[in-house]
Structure formats: C-alpha cells, structure tokens
C-alpha positions as CSV (number, residue, x, y, z in Angstrom):
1,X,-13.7,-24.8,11.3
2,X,-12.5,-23.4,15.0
3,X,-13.3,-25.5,17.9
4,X,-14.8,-24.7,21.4
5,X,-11.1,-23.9,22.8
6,X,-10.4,-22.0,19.7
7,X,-12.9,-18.9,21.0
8,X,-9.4,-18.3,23.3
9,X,-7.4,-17.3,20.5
10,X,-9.0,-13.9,20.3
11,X,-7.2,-13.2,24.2
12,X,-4.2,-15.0,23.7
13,X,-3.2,-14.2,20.4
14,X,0.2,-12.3,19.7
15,X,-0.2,-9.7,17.0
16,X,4.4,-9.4,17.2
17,X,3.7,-13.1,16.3
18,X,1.5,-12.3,13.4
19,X,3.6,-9.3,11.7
20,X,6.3,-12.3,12.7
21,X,5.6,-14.8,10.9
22,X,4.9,-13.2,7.7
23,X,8.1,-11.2,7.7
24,X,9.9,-14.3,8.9
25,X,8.4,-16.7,6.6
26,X,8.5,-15.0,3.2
27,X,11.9,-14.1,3.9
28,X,12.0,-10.1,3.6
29,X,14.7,-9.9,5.7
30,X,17.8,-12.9,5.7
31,X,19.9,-13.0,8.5
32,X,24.0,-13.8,6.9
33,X,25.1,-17.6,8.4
34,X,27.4,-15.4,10.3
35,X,24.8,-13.4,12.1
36,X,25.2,-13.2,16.4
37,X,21.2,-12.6,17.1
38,X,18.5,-15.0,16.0
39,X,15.7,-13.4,13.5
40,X,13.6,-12.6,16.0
41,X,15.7,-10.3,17.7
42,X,16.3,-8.3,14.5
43,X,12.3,-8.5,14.2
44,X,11.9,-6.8,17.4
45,X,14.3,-3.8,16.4
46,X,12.9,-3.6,13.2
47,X,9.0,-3.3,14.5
48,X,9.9,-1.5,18.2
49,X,11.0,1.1,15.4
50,X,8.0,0.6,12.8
51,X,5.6,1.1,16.0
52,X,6.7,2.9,18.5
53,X,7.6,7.1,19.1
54,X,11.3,5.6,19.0
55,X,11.4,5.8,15.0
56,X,14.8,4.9,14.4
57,X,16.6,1.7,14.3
58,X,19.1,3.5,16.5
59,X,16.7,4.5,19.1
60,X,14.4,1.4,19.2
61,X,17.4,-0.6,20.0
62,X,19.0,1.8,22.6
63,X,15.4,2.0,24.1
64,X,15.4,-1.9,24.6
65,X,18.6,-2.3,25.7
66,X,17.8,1.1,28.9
67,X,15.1,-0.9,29.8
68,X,16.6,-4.4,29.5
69,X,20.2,-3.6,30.9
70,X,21.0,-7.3,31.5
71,X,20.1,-8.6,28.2
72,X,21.9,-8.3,24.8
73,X,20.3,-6.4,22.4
74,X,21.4,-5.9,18.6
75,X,22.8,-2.8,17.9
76,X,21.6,0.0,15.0
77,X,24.8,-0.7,12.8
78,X,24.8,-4.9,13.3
79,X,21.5,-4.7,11.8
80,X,21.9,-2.7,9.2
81,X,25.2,-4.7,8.1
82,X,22.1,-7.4,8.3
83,X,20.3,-5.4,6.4
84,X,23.1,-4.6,3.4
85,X,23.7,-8.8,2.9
86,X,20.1,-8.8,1.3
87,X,19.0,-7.3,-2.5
88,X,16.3,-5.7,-3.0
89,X,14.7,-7.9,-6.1
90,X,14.3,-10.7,-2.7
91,X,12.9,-8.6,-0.9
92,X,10.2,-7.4,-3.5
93,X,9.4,-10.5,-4.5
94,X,9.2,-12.0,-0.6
95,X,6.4,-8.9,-0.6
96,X,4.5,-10.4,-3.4
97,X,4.3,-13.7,-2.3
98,X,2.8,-12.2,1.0
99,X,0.2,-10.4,-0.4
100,X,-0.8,-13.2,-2.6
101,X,-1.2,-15.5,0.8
102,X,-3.1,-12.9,2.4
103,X,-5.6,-11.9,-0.3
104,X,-6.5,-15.6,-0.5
105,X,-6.5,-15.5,3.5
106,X,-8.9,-12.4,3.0
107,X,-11.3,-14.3,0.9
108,X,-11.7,-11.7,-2.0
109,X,-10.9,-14.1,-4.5
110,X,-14.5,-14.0,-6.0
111,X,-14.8,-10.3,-6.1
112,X,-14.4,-7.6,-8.4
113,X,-11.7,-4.8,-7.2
114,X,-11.4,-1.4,-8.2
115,X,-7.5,-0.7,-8.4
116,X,-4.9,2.8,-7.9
117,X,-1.6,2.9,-9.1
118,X,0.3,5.3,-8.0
119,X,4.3,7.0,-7.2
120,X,5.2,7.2,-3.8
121,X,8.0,9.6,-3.4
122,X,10.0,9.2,-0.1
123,X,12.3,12.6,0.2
124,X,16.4,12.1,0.6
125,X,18.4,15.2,2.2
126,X,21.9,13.6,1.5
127,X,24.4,13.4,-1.4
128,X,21.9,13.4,-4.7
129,X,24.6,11.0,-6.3
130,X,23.4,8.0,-3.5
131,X,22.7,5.1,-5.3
132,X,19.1,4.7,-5.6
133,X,18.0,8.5,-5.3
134,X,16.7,10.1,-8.3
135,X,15.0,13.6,-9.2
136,X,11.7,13.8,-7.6
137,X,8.6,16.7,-7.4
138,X,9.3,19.0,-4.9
139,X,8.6,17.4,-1.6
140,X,9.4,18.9,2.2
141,X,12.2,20.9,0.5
142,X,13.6,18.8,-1.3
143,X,13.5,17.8,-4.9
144,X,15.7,14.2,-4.8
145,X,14.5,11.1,-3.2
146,X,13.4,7.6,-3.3
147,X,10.6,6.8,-5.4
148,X,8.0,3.5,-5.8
149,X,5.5,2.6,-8.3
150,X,2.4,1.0,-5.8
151,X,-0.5,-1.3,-6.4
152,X,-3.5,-1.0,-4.5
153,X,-6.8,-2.8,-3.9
154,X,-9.1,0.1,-2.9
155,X,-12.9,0.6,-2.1
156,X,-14.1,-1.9,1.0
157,X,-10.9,-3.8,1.1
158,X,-8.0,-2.4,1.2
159,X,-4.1,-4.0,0.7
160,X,-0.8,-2.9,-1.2
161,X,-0.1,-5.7,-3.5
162,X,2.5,-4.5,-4.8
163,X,5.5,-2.2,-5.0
164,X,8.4,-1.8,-7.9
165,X,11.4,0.2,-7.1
166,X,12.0,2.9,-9.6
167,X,15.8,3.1,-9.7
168,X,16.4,4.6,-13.0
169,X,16.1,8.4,-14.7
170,X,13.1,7.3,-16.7
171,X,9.8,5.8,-15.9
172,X,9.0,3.1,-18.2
173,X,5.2,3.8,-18.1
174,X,4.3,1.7,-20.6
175,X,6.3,-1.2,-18.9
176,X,5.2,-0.8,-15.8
177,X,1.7,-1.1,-16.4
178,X,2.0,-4.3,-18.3
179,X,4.0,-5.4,-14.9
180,X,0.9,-4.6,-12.7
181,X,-1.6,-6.2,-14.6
182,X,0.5,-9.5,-14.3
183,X,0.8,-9.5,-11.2
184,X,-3.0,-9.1,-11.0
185,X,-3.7,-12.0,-13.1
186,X,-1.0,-14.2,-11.1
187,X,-2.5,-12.9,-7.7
188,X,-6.2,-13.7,-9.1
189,X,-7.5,-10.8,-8.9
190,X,-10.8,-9.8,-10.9
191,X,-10.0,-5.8,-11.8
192,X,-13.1,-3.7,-12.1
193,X,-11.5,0.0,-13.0
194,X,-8.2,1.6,-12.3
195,X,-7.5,4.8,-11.2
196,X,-4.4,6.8,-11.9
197,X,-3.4,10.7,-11.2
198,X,-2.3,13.2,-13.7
199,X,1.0,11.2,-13.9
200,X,-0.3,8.9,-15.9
201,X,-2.2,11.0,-18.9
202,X,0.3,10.0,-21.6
203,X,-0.1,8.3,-24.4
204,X,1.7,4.9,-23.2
205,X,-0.2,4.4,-20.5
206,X,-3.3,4.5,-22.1
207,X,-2.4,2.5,-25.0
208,X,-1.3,0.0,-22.5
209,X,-4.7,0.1,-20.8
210,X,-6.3,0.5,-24.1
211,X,-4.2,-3.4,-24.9
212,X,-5.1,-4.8,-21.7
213,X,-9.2,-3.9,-22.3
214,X,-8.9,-2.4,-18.7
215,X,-11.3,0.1,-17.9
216,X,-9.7,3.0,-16.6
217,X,-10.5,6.9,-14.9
218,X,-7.3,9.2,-15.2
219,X,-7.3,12.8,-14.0
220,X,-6.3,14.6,-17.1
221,X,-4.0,17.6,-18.2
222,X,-5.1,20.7,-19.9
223,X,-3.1,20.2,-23.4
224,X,-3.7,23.1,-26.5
225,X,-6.5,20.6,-28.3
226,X,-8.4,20.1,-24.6
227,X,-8.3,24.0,-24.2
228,X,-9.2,25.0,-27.4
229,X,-12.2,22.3,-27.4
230,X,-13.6,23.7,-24.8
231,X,-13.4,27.4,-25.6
232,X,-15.5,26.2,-28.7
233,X,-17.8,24.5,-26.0
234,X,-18.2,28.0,-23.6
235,X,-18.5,29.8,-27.0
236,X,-21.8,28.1,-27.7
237,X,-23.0,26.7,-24.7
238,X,-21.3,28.5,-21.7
239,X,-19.9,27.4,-18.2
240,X,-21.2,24.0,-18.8
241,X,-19.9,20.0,-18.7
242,X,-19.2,18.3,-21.6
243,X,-17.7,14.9,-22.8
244,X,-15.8,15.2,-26.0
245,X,-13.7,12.1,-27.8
246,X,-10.1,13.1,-27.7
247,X,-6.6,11.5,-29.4
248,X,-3.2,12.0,-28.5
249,X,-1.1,14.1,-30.7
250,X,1.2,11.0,-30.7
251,X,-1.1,8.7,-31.6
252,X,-2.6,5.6,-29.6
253,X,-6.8,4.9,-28.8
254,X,-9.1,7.5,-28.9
255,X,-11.3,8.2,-25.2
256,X,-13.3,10.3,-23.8
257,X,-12.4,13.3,-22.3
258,X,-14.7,14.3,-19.5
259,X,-14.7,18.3,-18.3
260,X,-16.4,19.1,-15.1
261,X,-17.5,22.5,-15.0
262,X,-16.5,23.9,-11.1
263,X,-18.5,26.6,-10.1
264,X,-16.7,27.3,-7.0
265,X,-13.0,27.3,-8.9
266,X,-14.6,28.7,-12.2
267,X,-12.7,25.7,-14.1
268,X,-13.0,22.7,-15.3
269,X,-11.9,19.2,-13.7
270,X,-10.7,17.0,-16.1
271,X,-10.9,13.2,-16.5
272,X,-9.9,11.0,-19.2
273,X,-11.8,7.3,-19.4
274,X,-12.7,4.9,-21.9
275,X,-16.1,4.4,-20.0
276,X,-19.0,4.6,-22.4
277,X,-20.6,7.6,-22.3
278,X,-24.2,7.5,-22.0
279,X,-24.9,11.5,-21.0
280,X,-22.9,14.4,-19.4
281,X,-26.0,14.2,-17.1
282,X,-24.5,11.3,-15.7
283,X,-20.7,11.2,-16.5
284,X,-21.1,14.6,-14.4
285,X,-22.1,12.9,-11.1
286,X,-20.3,9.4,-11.7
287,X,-17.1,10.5,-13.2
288,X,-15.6,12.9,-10.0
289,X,-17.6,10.2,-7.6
290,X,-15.7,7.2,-9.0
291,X,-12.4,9.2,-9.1
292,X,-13.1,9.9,-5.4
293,X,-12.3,6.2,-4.6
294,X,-8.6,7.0,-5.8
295,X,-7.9,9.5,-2.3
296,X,-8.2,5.9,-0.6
297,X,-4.4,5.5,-1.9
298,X,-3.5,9.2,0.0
299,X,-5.4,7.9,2.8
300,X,-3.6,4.7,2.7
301,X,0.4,6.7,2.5
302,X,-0.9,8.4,5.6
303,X,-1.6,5.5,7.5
304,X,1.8,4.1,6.2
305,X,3.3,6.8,7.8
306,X,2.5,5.4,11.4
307,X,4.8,2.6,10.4
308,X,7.5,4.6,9.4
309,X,10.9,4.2,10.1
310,X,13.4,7.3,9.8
311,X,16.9,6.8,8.9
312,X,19.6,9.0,6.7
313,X,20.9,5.7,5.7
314,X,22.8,5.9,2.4
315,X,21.8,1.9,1.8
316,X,19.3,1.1,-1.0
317,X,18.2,-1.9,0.2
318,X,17.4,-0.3,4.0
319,X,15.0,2.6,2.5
320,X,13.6,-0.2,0.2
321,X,12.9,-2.4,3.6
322,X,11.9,-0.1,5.1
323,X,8.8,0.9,3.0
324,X,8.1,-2.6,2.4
325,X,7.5,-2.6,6.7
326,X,5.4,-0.1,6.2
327,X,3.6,-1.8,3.7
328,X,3.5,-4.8,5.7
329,X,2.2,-3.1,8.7
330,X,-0.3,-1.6,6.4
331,X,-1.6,-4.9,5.0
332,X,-1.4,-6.6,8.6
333,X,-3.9,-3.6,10.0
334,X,-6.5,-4.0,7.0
335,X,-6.2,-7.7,6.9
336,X,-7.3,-7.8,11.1
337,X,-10.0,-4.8,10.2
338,X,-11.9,-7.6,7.7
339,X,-12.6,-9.5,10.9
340,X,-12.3,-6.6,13.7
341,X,-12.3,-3.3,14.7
342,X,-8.8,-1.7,15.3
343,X,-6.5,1.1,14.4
344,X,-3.4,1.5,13.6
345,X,-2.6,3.3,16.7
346,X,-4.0,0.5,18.7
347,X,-2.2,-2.0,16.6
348,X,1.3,-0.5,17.5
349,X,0.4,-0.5,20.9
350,X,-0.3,-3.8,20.9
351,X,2.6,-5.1,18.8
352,X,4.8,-2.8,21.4
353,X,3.5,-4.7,24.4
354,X,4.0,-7.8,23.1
355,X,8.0,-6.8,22.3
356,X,8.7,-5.5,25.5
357,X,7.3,-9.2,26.5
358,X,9.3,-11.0,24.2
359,X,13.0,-9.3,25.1
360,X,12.2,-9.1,28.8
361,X,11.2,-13.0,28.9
362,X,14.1,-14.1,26.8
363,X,11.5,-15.6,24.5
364,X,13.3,-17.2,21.7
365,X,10.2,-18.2,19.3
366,X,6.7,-16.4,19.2
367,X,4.2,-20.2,18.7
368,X,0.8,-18.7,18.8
369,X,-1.3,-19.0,16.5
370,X,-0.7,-19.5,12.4
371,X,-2.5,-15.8,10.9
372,X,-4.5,-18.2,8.7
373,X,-6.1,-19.9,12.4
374,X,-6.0,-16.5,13.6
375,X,-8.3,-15.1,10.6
376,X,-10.5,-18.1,10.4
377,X,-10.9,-18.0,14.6
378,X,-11.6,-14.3,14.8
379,X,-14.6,-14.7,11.4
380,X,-15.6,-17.5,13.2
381,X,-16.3,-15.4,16.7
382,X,-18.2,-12.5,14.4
383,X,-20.3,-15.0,12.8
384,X,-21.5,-16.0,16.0
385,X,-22.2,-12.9,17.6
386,X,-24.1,-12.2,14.2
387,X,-26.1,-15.2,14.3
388,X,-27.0,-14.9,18.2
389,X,-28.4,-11.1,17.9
390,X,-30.2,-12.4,14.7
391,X,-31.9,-15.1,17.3
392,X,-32.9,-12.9,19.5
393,X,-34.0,-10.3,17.3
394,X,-36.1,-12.7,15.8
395,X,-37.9,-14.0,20.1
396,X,-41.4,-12.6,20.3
C-alpha cells in the first residue's frame, strides 16, 4: 500500500526510467563486455529515435550530440555493431518475460480476454536475398519484407504478448497456433474467443483451434461449396443471412459458416465460427459485432507506428528490435492508460524531455521509481479521487 510521501511519485516520476528499466532488465538489448557507452546511453538513442520526429538511429544520435556538443554521444554504426552481438531468439524471449510481468502488474489475471492473432508485414526496399526478408502481400510498393506472427489481448485492455519472427518460406499455421496458446497458458491468461483474418481460413488452423476447444470467429473465403450453398440459399429464399455447417475439402471439424447478407455491397460477409448457433436472427447482429473487436489489432499497428524506428539496415536482429520497441512502447502506453489518461503523443513527449535531461546532466542511472511502485502509486491516487467524489456526492 503507497504511503503519504508516495502521492509525489505521480510529479516526480520518469517515464525514460520506466521504458528503462523494462528494456534494461529483461535484457532485450546486451551491450558486448567490450562496449565504450553504458546501457543507458544506448537506451537513450534507441528511444530519442522510437519517440521523437528524429526516426533514425542516425538522426537521434546526431540530434543529441548538435545539442550536447561537449558530451560523447554513441554513434548510429557503434550501436548497431551493439545491436548485431545479440540473436533474435534472446530478444523474443526477453519480450515474453516482459509481458508476463506486466500482465500480472496489470491485474488481469482473473479475467477472461478475447484474443487477435495476426501477421504484421514490415515492407523491405533492398536486396530480396537479405537474410530474414521473405515474399510478402503487396504493401507501399513493395512485395518483400519482414513479417511477424502477433498476440494480442484486445477489448478493454489492450497489450502484445507476444511476437514470433517468421523467417522461413512457409507459415507453419498449424504450429504456430499451438505456440500461441502456450504461451497463453504459461502467461495465465483465461482466453474467451480468438479472432483471426482471412489468413487464417485453412483447414490447420481450425483443426488446431478445433484441438485446443478454443472458441474462435474467422473472417472466411468464398470457396466453390460456400458459393454454390448459397446460390441454393438466394434460389429459395433470396438476399437473405443464413448459417449453414460447412467442412473443409481436406478434411478436419465441421463449423458453422455464417453469411451476412450486405445490402449496401449486395454481398455477403463471411465468418467461419464454431459458436453455437442459436438463430441467424442473432448470429446476424453478434457475429460482424464480435468480429469488430478484431480492428482493435489495426488500431493497435497504428499506434505502433508512433514508435517506429526507420532504418534500411540489412541486420535481422535490428528490424527484429526494432519492432519489439515498438511493441514495448506500445505495452508501456496501455499499461499507464489502466491507471491514467495519456496518449501516445504525450507519452513521447514526455519520454523526450526526460532524455534531453538525462544526456544534458550526465546522469548515469535513472533510480525513480520501480513500474510496479509506479502502477500501484498511480491506482492508489485514482482510488482516492474516486472515493472522495463518492463522499461528497453522497453530503446532503
């Protein structure tokens, strides 16, 4: 429980100290025994880059060294040889230990989370044959780039729990699934439905899903059965939903195939889900309502984006750090909107202040306050405020 002087944290609280320490202590970056600059000086790079209009590891580092001319500041290329000691199965699993520290920090052990899991492709404009890039869809003019496989609590909280680097031709869906799940089970977290894109309306991830007993809502693919099923249905019935059990050519479970008539579009929306049906009545309102939950994810990529950090490096490891700081940043902003209001613009503002403080000063350790005190401080502060308006709501 926080004490009277803990009501202070709120003011003097470092929020470079908080992305800080959980980069720092899960390891996601390792300095070499070699290295000339402490972590933190690396940290400030990396994050003056994550937050700031400089986006590059280049310019965040020339921008700190214009405007501290009597300091030494790392350079782009000494980090990035920093950067090329470490491999990317550390960093990955530095992540997951992370997030399952902050989900426990977050308190959402006890509840019940509706879950996305989606690709994330990353566009490359260099040599296809750089290791790690591999044939993506079409994105920003370019068809080759880095792609990850992302876990993601959505609904009222939101965190990336995980990410898997997909590094070879082939996705192994059926792998991958089984993957997820266990890290869900290790994390402790109680799954209520998952939520995939079209991606993922194949026949091993649903028997996967189907072998896990996890509920599930897939946007589906028109395949020749689908189409033909529902000619049948206009032929009798007309321009109207329907629900209709439906088998993979290949084999696997059977589901439910639910069809949306779309008057607007004059097509059908389709959505594959082993949800009991009770009626179309209400798989027609529920169905494309649930789904809905899944654009949290797209909304999620975007805010990512703030955080990201440009580079034409040809280094797997970097564009695999990289994301994970976005990812980081990403988590750090949701975990501070469970006790507060703030946005991710106001979050790299605030992280940029407290860099330019850091380097200016010399500072050579950020001891502030633990994100666990910080969390428990800042809950602390709204249950008060709640419990003082409820007194005086409550005066006559």
């Amino acid at each position: 429980m926080p004490t009277k002087n803990d009501s202070m944290t709120t003011d003097t609280a470092s929020l470079l100290a908080v992305s800080s320490e959980l980069i720092s202590k899960y390891n996601i970056i390792t300095l070499p025994e070699s290295a000339n600059y402490e972590c933190q000086d690396t940290l400030n790079i990396l994050l003056h880059a994550a937050t700031s209009s400089t986006d590059s590891l280049e310019s965040a580092s020339n921008d700190l060294q214009r405007k501290n001319p009597d300091l030494r500041i790392p350079s782009a290329d000494t980090i990035f040889n920093y950067i090329k000691e470490n491999k990317i199965e550390d960093i990955l699993s530095s992540f997951r230990k992370m997030n399952l520290e902050l989900f426990k920090m977050m308190k959402l052990e006890n509840n019940i989370h509706d879950i996305a899991i989606d690709f994330h492709d990353i566009s490359y404009y260099g040599d296809k044959n750089t290791p790690g890039i591999r044939g993506i869809k079409l994105k920003n003019g370019s068809s080759w780039g880095k792609s990850f496989c992302t876990l993601d609590i959505i609904g009222t909280s939101h965190l990336t729990l995980d990410v898997i680097d997909i590094n070879s031709l082939n996705k192994n869906y059926s792998l991958l699934i089984e993957s997820l799940f266990k890290r869900l089970k290790t994390i402790g977290v109680k799954t209520g439905t998952t939520y995939l894109d079209k991606e993922f309306f194949n026949t091993d991830v649903i028997s996967k899903l189907d072998e896990l007993k996890v509920n599930f809502v897939i946007a589906a693919k028109s395949t020749q059965v689908i189409n033909r099923e529902l000619k049948n249905h206009q032929k009798e019935y007309g321009n109207t939903s329907t629900i209709f059990e439906y088998r993979f050519q290949k084999g696997g479970p059977s589901f439910n195939v639910v069809a949306i008539y779309n008057d607007k579009k004059k097509k059908y929306l389709l959505f594959a889900t082993n949800k009991k049906a009770e009626s179309i009545e209400k798989f027609e309102k529920m169905i494309p309502e649930e789904y809905r939950k899944r654009w949290n994810i797209e909304t999620g990529y975007r805010v990512k984006n703030e955080f990201k950090i440009r580079s034409c490096t040809k280094s797997p490891v970097a564009r695999v750090l990289f994301f994970i700081i976005q990812c980081i940043m990403y988590n750090v902003l949701n975990m501070l909107k469970s006790v507060l209001e703030i946005t991710a613009y106001e979050l790299k503002s605030l992280i940029n202040e407290d860099i330019k403080k850091v380097v200016r000063y010399g500072l050579r350790s950020l001891n502030f306050i633990p994100v666990s005190v910080l969390l428990d401080c800042l809950r602390w502060v709204n249950e008060e405020r709640n419990r003082v308006l409820c007194t005086r709501l409550t005066i006559i």
